[in-house]
C-alpha angles and dihedrals in degrees: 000000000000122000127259089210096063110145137114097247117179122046098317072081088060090052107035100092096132112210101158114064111115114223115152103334101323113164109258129185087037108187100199101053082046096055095055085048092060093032114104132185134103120322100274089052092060093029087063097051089047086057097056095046087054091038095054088049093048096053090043088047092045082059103054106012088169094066110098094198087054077055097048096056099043090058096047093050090044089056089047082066100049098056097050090060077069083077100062092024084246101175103168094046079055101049087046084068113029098081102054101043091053089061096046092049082043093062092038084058091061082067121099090205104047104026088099105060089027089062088052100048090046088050088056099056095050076053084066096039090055084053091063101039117018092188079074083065093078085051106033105025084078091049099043094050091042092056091050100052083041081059103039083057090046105056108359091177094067114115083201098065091036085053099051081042086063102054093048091057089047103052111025114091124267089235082057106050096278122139126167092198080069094044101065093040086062100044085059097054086054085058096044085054098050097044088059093064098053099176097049090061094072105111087000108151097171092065082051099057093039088057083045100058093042089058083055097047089049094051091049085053092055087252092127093154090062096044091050092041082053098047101054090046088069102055092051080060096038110017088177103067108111095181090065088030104051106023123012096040088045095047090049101042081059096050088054087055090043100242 
């Protein structure tokens, strides 16, 4: 049974803003929502650039809002947003937002071509709104797990789906259907997926913080080496990302040591 409780709740919810699933003609390999992946500073830094990306989608969408892949992108980006408010615990710059996404994701899930991805996105956002308020988790746990199984079934070769199917093995409770040994298996599937499409990984953060958390998910299962072998990985392919540079690659380094 899967859980009611599936979310990604920690900071996978700060990271998870997806911009890179392919249904119809959706913009993939966005800079600029890269750039504000890699940036670091203090919260109105990153807010700001939040607020461009979802700004530039919003102005291409205003003027086509016909267009489901203009859709698409602006609720993506506009999820983007929302997670990272994970990282300042900015409720009410995620509620401005909540509502309107899940309707866009809503209609995009009315599409043949993008329901897929759009389910998993939008499982994904009731993930963060379980963060906030785990009372949600009796409403919106059941809907959450049913969309990502609808979507597993329904494309079963996007590394997107594959990814948010990930989290949800790794941080969900094993009472609850959680099981770290999946998800690494399916962090790695992500990664597989991704990896067959080669020009679609250039400013691809999303291929970065999969390989992250499955770094992650290797170190809390005692295999330090592949953590370490990952997360170095990541730095040949983004030398500029402090969080594996400076934290996950030394702890783990020292774990492997035994200190």
């Amino acid at each position: 049974m899967r859980t009611m409780f599936r979310t990604a709740l920690t900071c996978a919810c700060t990271w998870l803003c997806l911009a890179f699933a392919q249904p119809a003609n959706a913009q993939v390999n966005d800079p600029a929502t890269y750039n504000a992946y890699i940036a670091t500073g203090d919260a109105a830094v990153t807010n700001a650039l939040w607020d461009k990306v979802v700004a530039e989608k919003q102005e291409a969408f205003d003027k086509k809002n016909s267009d489901p892949t203009l859709r698409w992108n602006l609720a993506l980006a506009q999820y983007c947003l929302m997670a990272n408010t994970m990282r300042s615990r900015d409720e009410d710059r995620f509620g401005k937002y909540y509502k309107i996404t899940e309707d866009h994701l809503q209609t995009l899930s009315k599409d043949e071509k993008m329901k897929a991805e759009a389910n998993a996105i939008l499982s994904a956002v009731y993930g963060v709104k379980i963060a906030y308020s785990s009372m949600m988790g009796m409403t919106l746990g059941p809907k959450s797990g049913g969309l990502v199984d609808e979507a597993l079934k329904l494309a079963p070769e996007s590394p997107l789906v594959w990814r948010i199917e990930a989290n949800s093995k790794m941080f969900t409770p094993s009472m609850f259907g959680g099981d770290m040994n999946e998800a690494i298996k399916a962090f790695e599937k992500s990664i597989t997926l991704f990896e067959k499409q080669p020009g679609n990984l250039k400013t691809n953060w999303l291929y970065l913080d999969t390989h992250i958390f499955l770094g992650q998910a290797y170190s809390s299962e005692g295999q330090t080496a592949k953590a370490i072998a990952i997360y170095e990985k990541v730095l040949k392919l983004e030398p500029n990302l402090s969080w594996v540079k400076n934290e996950l690659l030394p702890k783990a380094k020292q774990k492997a040591l035994g200190k």
